[in-house]
C-alpha positions as CSV (number, residue, x, y, z in Angstrom):
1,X,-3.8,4.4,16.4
2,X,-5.7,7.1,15.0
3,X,-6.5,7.0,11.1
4,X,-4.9,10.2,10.0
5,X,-3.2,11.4,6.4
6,X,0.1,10.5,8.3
7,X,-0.2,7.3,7.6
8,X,0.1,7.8,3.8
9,X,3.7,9.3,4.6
10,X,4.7,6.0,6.4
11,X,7.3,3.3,5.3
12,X,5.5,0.6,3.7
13,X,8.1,-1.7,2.6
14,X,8.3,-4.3,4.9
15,X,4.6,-4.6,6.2
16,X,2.2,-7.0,5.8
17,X,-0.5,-6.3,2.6
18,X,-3.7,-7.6,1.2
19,X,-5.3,-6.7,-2.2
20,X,-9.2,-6.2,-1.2
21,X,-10.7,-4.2,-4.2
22,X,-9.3,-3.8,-8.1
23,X,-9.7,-3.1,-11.5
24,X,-8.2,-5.8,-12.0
25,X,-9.6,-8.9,-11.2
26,X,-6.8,-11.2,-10.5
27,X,-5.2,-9.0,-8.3
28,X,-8.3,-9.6,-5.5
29,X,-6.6,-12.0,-2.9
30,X,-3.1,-11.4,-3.1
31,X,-1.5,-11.0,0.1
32,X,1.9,-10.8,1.6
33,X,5.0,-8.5,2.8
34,X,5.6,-5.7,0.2
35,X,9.1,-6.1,-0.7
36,X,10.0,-3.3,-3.2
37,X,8.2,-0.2,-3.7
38,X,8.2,1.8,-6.9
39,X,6.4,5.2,-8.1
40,X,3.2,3.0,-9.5
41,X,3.8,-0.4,-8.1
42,X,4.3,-2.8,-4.8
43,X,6.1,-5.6,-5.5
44,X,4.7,-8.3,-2.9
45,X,5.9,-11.8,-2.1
46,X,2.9,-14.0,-2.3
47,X,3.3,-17.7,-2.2
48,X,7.3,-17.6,-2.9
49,X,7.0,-15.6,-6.0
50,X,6.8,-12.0,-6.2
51,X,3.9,-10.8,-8.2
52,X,4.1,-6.9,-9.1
53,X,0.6,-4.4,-8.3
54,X,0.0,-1.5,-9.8
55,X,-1.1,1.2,-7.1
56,X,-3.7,3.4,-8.5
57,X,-6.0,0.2,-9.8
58,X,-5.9,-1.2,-6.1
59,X,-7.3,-1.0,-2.5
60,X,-4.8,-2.1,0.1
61,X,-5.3,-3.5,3.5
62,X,-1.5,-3.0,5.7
63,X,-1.2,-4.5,8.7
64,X,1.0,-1.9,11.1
65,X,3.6,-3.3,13.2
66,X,1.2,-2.8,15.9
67,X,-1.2,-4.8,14.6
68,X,-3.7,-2.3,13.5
69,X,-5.4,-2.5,10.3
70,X,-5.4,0.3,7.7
71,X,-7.2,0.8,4.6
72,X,-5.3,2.8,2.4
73,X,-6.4,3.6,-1.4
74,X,-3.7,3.3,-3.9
75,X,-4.3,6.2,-5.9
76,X,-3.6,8.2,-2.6
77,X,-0.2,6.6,-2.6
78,X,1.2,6.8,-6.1
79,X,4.4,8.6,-6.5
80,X,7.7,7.6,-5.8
81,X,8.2,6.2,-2.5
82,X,11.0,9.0,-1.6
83,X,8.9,12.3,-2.2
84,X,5.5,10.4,-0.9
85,X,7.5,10.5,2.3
86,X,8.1,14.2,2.4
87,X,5.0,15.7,1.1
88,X,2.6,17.2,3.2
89,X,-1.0,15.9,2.7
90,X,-3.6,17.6,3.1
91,X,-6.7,16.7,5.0
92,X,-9.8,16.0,3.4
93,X,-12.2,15.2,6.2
């Protein structure tokens, strides 16, 4: 699978995340299936709780239902989940 902006427009509720890089220091480490999406924050079950990251303070590893890897930055994804889908993106490489 080729990295491309398309991947931004994706439905990411249901795959597989890790927190790699934040602001925020305890958010480093947290990984599991995003369960709830909202226009500044993933709610993720990690460890049978649900513990709630704020996009634009994170870097995101999701693991695509074909197994591929993608680094995604959260500032690139804030907005609400329903326009995010729609937007065009423009290339920037």
């Amino acid at each position: 699978m080729k990295i491309t902006p398309s991947i931004l427009q994706y439905e990411l509720i249901g795959l597989n995340a890790r927190v790699v890089k934040s602001v925020h220091p305890n958010y480093v480490g947290i990984a599991g299936r995003v369960i709830d999406e909202t226009c500044n924050t993933f709610i993720i079950q990690y460890e049978k709780k649900r513990k709630i990251v704020a996009k634009n303070a994170v870097v995101f590893y999701f693991t695509m239902p074909d197994g591929t890897v993608v680094e995604i930055d959260g500032k690139a994804i804030v907005g609400r989940p329903e326009n995010r889908i729609k937007k065009r993106i423009r290339r920037r490489w």
